[in-house]
C-alpha positions, -999 to 999 in steps of 0.1 A, spaced: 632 -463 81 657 -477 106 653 -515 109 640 -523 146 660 -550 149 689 -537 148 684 -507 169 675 -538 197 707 -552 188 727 -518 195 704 -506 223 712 -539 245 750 -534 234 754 -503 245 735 -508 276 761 -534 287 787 -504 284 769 -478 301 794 -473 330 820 -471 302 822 -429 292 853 -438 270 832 -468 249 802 -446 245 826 -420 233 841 -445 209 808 -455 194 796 -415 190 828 -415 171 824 -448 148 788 -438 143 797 -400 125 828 -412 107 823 -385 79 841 -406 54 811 -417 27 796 -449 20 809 -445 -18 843 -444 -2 842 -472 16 837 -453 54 871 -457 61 868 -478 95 905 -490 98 916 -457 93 890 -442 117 896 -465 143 935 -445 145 920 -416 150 890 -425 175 923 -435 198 940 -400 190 905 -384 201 904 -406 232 940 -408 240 940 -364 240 911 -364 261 909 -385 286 948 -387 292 954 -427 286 958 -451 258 924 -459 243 942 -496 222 920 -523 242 888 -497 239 893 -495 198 901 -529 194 870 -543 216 853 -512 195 859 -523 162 858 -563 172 819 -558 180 810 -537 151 823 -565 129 802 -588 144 769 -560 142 781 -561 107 776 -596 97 735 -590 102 733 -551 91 748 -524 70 772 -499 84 743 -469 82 722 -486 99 745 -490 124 756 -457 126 720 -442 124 714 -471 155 742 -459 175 732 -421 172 699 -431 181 704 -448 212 730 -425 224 709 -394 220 687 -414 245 689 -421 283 722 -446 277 742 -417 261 726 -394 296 763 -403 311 786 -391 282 767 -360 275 772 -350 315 805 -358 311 810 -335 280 791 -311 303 811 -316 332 840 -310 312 831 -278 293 815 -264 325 847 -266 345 862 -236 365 889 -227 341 890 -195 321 895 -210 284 864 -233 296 842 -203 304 856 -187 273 845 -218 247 808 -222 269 804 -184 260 812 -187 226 794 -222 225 765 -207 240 765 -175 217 770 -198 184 739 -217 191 718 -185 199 726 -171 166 734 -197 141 712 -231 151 688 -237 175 673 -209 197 649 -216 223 645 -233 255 655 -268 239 681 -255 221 716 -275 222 752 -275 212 766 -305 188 744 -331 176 753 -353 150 738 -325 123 764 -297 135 782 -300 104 791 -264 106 809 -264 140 843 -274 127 844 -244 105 831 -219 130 853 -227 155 884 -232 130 874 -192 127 868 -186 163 906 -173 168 893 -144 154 870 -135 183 894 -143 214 918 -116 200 887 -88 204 890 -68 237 856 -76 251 869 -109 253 900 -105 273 883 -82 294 858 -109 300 877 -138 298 917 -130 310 945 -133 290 945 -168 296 916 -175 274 926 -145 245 948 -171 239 930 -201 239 928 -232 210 891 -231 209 894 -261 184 915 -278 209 899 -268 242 862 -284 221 884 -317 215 893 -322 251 858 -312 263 844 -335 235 823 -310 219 842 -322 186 862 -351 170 886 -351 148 881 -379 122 893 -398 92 874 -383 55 880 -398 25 865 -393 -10 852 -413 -37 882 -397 -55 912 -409 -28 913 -377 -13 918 -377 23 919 -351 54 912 -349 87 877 -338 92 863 -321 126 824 -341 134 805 -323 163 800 -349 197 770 -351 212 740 -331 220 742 -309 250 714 -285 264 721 -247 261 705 -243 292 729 -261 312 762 -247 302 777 -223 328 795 -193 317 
């Protein structure tokens, strides 16, 4: 069970950044680092590729986020474990203080472009067939393991016909894996094993509503 104290702690934390898209981003990141507890969760080495992630999305140097990042999650540290902390951060983010980064995500993937209306439609399709049908249904979620690999393989279906004729060219030959980074559908992140083995690993961002995704 998640200690109540230290969801308090984390909920009036991230309260204080609400206006702050790129902090809130930051902390959605730090909170599904996939690296495992057994390895030691990697944070240093996370915290270089939370700036990559914001840096390629948001089109400015993320430094002074990280650093104020990882300065406060030492200091939420001294009091709780790093799970905790993470299970915390999710929590309180998929609530109303997270409401402004998820529109933003939204905002993002419903833009007026043709490789957006290209990854909505496949977003959308995904989550009809392989997650969460229904009228509450969403896209990402901090449980979306799968989405990585699924859109790693989504080349495959921008090359079909139906989907140039629907989309353009434009979009036939769009980096669905890079197009979900900039919307913030996905992160790419620091893993590393118990072993030493280390890759980048794609982690879903966070929950958006099916229903509200234009395509």
């Amino acid at each position: 069970m998640q200690n109540a104290g230290v969801r308090d702690r984390v909920q009036r934390l991230l309260e204080q950044h609400g206006t702050n898209e790129r902090m809130l981003d930051a902390y959605w990141q730090w909170a599904t680092n996939p690296t495992p507890p057994s390895a030691g969760y990697a944070l240093e080495e996370n915290c270089g590729f939370i700036n990559t992630n914001l840096l390629v999305r948001y089109g400015e140097p993320a430094i002074d986020i990280v650093s104020q990042l990882a300065g406060e999650c030492r200091e939420l540290r001294a009091d709780a474990s790093v799970y905790d902390l993470q299970q915390a951060v999710i929590s309180v983010l998929n609530g109303a203080v997270g409401q402004g980064l998820r529109d933003a995500v939204l905002n993002r993937l419903n833009e007026e472009k043709p490789t957006r209306r290209a990854l909505a439609a496949w977003l959308a399709n995904r989550s009809r067939w392989c997650t969460r049908p229904g009228g509450d249904a969403w896209v990402g979620g901090e449980y979306d393991w799968s989405l990585g690999m699924d859109l790693d393989a989504a080349g495959r279906d921008t090359e079909t016909q139906i989907f140039r004729s629907l989309f353009g060219m434009e979009a036939a030959h769009c980096d669905m894996p890079r197009e979900a980074l900039l919307v913030g559908v996905i992160n790419r992140l620091f893993y590393r094993n118990i072993l030493g083995h280390m890759q980048p690993k794609v982690r879903p961002g966070p929950r958006i509503p099916l229903a509200k995704i234009v395509y």
